[in-house]
Wavefront OBJ file of the C-alpha trace (Angstrom):
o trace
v 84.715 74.765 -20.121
v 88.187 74.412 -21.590
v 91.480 74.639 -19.622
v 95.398 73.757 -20.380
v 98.103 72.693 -18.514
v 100.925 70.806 -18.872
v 100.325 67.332 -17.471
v 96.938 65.736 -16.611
v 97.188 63.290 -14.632
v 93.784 60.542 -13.733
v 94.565 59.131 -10.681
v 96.075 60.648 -7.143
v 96.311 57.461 -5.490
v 100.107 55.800 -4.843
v 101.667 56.712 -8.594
v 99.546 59.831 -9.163
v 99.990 61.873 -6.431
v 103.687 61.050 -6.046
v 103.562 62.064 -9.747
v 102.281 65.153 -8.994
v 104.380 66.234 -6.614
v 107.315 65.746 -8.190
v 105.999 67.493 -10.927
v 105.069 70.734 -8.548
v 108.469 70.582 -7.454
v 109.449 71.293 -10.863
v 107.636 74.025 -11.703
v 105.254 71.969 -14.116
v 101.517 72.768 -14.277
v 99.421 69.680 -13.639
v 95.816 69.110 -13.152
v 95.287 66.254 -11.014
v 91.554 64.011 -11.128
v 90.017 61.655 -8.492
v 87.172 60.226 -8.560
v 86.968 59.996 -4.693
v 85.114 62.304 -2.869
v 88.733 63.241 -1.087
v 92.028 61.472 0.243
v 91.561 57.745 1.210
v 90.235 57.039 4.874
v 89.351 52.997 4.868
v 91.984 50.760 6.595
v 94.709 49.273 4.615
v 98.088 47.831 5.430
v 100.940 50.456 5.232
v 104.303 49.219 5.004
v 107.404 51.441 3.222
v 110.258 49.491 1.968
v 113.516 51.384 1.377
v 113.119 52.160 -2.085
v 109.501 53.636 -1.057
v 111.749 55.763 1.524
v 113.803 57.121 -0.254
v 110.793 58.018 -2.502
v 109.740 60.009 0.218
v 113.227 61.417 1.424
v 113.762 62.624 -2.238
v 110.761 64.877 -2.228
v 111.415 65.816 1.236
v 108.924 64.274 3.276
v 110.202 60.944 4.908
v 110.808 62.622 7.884
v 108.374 64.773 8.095
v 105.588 61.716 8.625
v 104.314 62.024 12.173
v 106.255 59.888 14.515
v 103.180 58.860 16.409
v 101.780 57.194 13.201
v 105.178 55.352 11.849
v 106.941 52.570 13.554
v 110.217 51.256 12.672
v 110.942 47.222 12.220
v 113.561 45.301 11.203
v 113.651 41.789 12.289
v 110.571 39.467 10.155
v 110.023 36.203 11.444
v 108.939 33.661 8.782
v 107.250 30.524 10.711
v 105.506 27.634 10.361
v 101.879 27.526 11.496
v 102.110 26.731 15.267
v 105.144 29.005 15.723
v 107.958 26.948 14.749
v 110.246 29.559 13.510
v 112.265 29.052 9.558
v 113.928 31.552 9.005
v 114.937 35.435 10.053
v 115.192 38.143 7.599
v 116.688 41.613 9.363
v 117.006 44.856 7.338
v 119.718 45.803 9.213
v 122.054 44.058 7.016
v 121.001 46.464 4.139
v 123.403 49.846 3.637
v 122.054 52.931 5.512
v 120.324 54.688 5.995
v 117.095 52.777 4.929
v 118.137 49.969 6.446
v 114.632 49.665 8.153
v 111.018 48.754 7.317
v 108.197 51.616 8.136
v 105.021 50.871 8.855
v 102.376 53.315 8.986
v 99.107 53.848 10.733
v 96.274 53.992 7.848
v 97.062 56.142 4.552
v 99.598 58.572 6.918
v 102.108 58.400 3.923
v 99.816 58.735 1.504
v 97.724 62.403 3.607
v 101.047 63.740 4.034
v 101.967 63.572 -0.087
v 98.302 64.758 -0.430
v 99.074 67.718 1.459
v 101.889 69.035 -0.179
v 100.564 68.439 -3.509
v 97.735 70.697 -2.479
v 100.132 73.315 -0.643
v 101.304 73.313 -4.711
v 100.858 76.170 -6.611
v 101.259 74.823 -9.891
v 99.110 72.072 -9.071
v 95.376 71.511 -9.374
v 93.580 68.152 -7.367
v 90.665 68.104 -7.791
v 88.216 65.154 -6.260
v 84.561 63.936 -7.682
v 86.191 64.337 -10.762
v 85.443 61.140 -13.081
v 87.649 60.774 -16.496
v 85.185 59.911 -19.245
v 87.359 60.105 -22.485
v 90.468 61.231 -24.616
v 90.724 63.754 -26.586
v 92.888 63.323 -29.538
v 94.320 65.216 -33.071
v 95.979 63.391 -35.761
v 95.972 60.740 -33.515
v 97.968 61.703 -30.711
v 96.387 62.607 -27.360
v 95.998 66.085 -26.335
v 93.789 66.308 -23.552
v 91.096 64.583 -21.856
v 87.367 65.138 -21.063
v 86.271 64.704 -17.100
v 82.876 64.879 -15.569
v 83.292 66.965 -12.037
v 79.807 67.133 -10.118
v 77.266 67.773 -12.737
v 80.376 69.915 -15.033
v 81.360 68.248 -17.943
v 85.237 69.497 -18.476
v 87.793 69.656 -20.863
v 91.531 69.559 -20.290
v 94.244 69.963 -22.701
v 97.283 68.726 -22.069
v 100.393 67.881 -23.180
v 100.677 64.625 -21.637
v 98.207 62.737 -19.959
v 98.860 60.384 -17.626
v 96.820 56.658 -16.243
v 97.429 56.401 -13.080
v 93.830 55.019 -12.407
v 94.409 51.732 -11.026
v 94.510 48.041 -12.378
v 90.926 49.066 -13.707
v 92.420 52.065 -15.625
v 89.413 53.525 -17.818
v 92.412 55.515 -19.371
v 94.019 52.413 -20.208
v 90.887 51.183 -22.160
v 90.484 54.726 -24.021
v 94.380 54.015 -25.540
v 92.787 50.734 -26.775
v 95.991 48.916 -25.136
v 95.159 45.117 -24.194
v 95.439 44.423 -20.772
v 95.872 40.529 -19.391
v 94.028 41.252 -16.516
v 94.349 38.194 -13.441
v 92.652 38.160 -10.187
v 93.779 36.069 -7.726
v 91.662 33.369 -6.057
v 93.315 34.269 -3.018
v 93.053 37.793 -1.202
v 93.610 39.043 2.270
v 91.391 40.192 5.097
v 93.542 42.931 7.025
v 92.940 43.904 10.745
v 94.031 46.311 13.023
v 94.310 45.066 16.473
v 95.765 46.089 19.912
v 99.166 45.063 21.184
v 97.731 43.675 24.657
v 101.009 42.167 24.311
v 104.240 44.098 23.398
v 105.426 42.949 19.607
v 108.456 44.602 18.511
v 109.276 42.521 15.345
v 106.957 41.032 12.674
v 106.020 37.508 12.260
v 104.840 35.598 8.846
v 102.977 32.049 9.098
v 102.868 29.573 6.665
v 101.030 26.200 6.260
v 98.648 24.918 4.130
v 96.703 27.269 2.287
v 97.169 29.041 5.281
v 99.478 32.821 5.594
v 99.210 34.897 8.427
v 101.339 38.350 8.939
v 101.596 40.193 12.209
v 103.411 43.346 11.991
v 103.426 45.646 14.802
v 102.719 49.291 14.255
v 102.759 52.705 16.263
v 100.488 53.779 19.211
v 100.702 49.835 20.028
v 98.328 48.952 16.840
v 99.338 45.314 15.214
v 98.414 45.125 11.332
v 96.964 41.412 10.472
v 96.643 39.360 7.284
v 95.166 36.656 7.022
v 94.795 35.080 3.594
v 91.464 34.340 2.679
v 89.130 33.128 -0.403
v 88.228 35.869 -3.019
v 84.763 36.728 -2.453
v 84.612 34.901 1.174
v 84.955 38.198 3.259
v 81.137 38.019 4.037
v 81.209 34.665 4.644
v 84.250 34.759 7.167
v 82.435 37.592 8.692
v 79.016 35.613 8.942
v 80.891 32.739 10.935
v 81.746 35.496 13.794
v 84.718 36.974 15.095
v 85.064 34.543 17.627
v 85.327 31.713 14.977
v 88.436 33.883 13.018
v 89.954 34.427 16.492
v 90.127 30.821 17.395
v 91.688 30.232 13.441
v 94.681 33.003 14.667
v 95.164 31.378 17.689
v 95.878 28.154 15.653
v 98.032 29.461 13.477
v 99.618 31.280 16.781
v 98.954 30.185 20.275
v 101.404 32.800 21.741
v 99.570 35.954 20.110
v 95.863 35.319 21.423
v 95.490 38.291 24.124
v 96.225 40.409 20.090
v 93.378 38.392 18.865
v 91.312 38.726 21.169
v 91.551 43.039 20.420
v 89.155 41.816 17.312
v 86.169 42.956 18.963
v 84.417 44.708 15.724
v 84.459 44.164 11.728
v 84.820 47.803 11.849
v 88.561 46.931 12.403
v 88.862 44.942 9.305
v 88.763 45.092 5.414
v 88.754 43.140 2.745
v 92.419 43.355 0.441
v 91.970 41.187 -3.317
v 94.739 40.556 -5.236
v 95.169 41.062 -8.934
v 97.933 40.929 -11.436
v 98.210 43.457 -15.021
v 100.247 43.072 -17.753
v 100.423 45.241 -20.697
v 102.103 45.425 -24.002
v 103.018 48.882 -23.759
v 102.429 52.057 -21.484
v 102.842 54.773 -23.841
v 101.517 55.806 -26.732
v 101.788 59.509 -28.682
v 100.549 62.061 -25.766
v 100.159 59.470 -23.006
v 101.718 57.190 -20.418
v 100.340 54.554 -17.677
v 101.751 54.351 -13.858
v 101.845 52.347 -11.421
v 98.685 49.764 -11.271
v 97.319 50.641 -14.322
v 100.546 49.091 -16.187
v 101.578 46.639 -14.376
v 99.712 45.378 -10.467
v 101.196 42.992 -9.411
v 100.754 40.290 -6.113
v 101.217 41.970 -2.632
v 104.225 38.991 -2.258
v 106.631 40.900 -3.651
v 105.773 43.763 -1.345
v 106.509 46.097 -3.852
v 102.990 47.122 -5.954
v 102.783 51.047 -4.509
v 106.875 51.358 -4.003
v 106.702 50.911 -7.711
v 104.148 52.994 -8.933
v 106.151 55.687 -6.827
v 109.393 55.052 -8.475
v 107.717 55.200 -11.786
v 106.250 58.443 -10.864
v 109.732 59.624 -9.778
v 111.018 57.744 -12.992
v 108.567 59.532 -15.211
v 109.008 63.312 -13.543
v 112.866 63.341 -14.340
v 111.588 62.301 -18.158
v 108.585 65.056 -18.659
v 110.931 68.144 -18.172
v 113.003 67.187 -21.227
v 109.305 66.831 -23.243
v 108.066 69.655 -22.859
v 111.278 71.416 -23.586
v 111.678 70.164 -26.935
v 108.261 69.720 -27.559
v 107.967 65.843 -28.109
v 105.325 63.892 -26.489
v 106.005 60.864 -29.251
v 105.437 57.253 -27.988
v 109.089 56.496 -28.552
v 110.593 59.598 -26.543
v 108.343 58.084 -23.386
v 108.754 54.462 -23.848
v 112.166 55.399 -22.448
v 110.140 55.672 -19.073
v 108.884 52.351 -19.762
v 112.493 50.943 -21.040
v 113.538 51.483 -17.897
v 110.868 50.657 -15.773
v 109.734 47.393 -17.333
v 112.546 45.126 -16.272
v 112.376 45.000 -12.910
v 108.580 45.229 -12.565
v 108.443 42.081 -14.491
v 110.921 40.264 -12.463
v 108.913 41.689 -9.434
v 105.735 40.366 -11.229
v 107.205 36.594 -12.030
v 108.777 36.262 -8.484
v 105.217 37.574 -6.713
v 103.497 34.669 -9.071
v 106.464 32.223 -8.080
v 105.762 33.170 -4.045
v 102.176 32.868 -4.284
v 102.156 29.310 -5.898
v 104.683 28.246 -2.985
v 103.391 29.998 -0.197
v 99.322 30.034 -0.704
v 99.581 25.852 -1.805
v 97.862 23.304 -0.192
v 100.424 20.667 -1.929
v 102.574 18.954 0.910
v 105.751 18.495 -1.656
v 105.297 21.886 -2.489
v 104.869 23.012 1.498
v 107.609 20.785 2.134
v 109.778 22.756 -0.411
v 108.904 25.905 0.525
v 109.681 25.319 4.277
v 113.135 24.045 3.238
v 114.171 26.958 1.061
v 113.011 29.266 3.942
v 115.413 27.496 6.359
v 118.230 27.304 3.844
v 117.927 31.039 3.736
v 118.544 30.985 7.490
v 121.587 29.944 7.290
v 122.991 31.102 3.904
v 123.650 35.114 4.360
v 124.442 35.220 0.599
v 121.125 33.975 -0.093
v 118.835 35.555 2.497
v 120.506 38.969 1.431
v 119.420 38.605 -2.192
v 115.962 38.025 -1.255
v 116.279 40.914 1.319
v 117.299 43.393 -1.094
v 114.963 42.365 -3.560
v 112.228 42.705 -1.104
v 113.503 46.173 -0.225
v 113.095 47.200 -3.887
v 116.686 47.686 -4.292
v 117.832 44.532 -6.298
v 116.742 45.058 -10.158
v 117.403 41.181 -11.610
v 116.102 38.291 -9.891
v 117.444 36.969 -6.560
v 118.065 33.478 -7.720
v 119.618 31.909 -11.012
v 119.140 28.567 -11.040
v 121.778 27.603 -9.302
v 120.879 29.390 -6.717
v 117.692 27.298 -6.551
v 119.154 24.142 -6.364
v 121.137 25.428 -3.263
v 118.237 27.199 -2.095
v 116.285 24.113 -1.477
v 119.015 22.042 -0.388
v 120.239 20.057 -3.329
v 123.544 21.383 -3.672
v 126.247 22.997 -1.266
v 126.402 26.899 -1.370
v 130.471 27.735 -0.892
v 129.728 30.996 -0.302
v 126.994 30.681 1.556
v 128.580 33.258 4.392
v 129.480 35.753 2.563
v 126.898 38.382 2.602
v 128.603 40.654 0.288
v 128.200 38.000 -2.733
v 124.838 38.850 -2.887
v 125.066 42.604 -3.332
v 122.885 45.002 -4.809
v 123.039 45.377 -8.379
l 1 2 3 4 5 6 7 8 9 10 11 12 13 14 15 16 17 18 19 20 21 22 23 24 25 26 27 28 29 30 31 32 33 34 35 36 37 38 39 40 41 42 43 44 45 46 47 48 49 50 51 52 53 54 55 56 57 58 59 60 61 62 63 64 65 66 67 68 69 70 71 72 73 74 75 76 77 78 79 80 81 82 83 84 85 86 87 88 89 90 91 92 93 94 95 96 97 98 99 100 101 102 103 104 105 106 107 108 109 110 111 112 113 114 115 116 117 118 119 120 121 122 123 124 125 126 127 128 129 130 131 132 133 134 135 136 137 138 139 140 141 142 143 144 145 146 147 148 149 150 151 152 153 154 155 156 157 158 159 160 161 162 163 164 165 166 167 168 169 170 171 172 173 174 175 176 177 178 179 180 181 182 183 184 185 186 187 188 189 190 191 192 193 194 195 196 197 198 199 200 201 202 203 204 205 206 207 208 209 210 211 212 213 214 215 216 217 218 219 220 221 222 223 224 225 226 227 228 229 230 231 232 233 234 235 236 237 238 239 240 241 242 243 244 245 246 247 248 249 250 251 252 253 254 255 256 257 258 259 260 261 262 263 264 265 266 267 268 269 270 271 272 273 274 275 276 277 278 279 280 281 282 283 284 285 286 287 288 289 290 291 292 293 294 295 296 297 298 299 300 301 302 303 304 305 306 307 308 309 310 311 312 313 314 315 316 317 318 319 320 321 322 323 324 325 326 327 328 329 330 331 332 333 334 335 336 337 338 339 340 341 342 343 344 345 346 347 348 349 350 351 352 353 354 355 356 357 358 359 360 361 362 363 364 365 366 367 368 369 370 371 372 373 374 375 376 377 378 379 380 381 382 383 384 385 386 387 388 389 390 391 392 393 394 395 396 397 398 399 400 401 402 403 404 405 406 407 408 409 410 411 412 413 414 415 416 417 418 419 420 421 422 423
């Protein structure tokens, strides 16, 4: 069986169904795989920065997610383990209107883009649908093959697009190199009652030790708790009493939450892996999201930026296929644009995770310092604020900024918020 579209796109998880959308919104026929039997259910963390909301608000669905399943935050606590609080980041001191944190019940965000895609008439999704090659003339891609139940299909298509995940099998069929890290360090994620009432979030730090509480709606509290790659079993054979009494440790004043962990049912298992990639185009084809470029969950920013490459890439794809050119060099300037600040993200997630997941009491002692400098240097704290919101595109810090960041040299404009703006 032999069909055409437009796009065809492997993937319909944060950059591919985004993607898709967009694309439907266009007018452009796309064909959509997943190799899931439908839209995610398992329990993951949910939290939209602003440039993840506006995402959303741009295709016309930010407000449109359920109210009962979104919660609005904007005051994060960064502590030490015990409770000793360092520093204060609030998201109020960004410009409106996404001057706010959302966090989600499980995958809400991500059923209500899956809806609309599929209330699309130009666009096809279809699920159990497993890419299994390329198909290519005079070397440029035109199409791909996909297995679909026990169907073997083939879809030409203009462009196809990875957007498969830090695994991509797309990825591999281009033949591009991929230095592919895991982390040693993951995180175990729970969702857990608010016996008491939590209005703001709260971040502990110590040794080899991070723990985030951020409350969510219908009085749910999202946990992570950093933990060993490959350890999940483990942590789960030592019983749920033994992890409560480690939270409680880490935060005496939040143990009536804790003790809401009353099943593993209310927990997964989150790893952590980082991709980089020489290119993410070549002639007929272009990677998204996870399959170019995962990155550390410390920057906070691995799904905003698959959707803003999506977004990126739809405002690109109309132009192709109007003139006809699917060349490498007429979509790297998705990837010219794109690259930059993913790699800053990328380098200031690997900087974060060597400070905040170290055992090293210099480094610990560093690390705590910089957080408190931050707490009282506006100009500072709102660089790392906007960064963290996905809105800043070059790195927080120069290296002066370091030095007064932890404390080694005086910051004269350390109260003046606007010297850190947005660029």
């Amino acid at each position: 069986m032999v069909e055409e579209t437009d796009i065809a796109v492997v993937g319909a998880g944060g950059g591919g169904a985004v993607l898709a959308l967009a694309l439907a919104q266009k007018g452009i026929k796309t064909i959509v795989l997943e190799q899931a039997p439908g839209p995610p259910q398992g329990l993951r963390g949910e939290i939209l920065q602003p440039n993840g909301q506006q995402v959303l608000d741009r295709l016309g669905l930010l407000n449109k997610l359920p109210g009962s399943s979104t919660r609005t935050v904007h005051q994060f606590h960064f502590c030490r383990v015990g409770g000793r609080r360092l520093c204060t980041i609030d998201y109020r001191d960004l410009p409106p209107p996404y001057n706010q944190a959302v966090v989600t019940l499980p995958n809400v965000a991500h059923h209500a883009i899956v809806d609309a895609v599929e209330r699309e008439p130009s666009v096809s999704l279809r699920y159990r649908a497993t890419f299994t090659g390329l198909l290519r003339e005079h070397g440029r891609v035109v199409g791909l093959t996909a297995k679909q139940g026990d169907q073997e299909r083939t879809i030409k298509a203009k462009i196809v697009v990875g957007a498969d995940g830090a695994f991509s099998k797309v990825r591999e069929a281009l033949q591009i190199p991929a230095d592919l890290y895991l982390y040693p360090q993951g995180y175990l994620i729970a969702l857990l009652d608010a016996a008491t009432p939590m209005s703001e979030a709260k971040y502990f730090v110590g040794k080899r030790t991070i723990l985030g509480l951020f409350p969510a709606a219908g009085d749910k509290i999202y946990a992570f708790y950093m933990i060993k790659t490959g350890s999940y079993d483990q942590v789960k054979a030592q019983g749920l009493s033994a992890l409560q009494n480690a939270w409680i440790a880490i935060d005496p004043s939040s143990e009536s939450i804790f003790r809401t962990l009353v099943d593993w049912k209310q927990t997964a298992f989150l790893p952590t892996g980082r991709v980089r990639t020489p290119t993410w185009v070549a002639d007929g084809a272009v990677l998204i999201g996870d399959a170019a470029h995962a990155m550390n969950p410390h920057a906070s920013q691995g799904r905003m930026q698959a959707m803003v490459d999506a977004m990126t890439l739809a405002d690109l794809l109309p132009e192709c296929l109007a003139t006809n050119d699917y060349d490498a060099a007429t979509l790297k300037r998705y990837e010219d644009s794109r690259r930059p600040h993913v790699a800053m993200l990328q380098q200031l997630a690997d900087e974060q995770v060597l400070f905040w997941n170290t055992a090293n009491p210099l480094i610990g002692f560093l690390r705590d310092r910089v957080f408190s400098t931050l707490d009282r240097n506006a100009r500072l704290r709102y660089r790392v604020l906007s960064t963290t919101a996905g809105l800043r595109k070059d790195p927080p810090f120069g290296m002066l900024d370091r030095l007064m960041a932890a404390g080694f040299l005086p910051d004269p404009s350390a109260r003046d918020m606007a010297a850190g703006g947005i660029r």
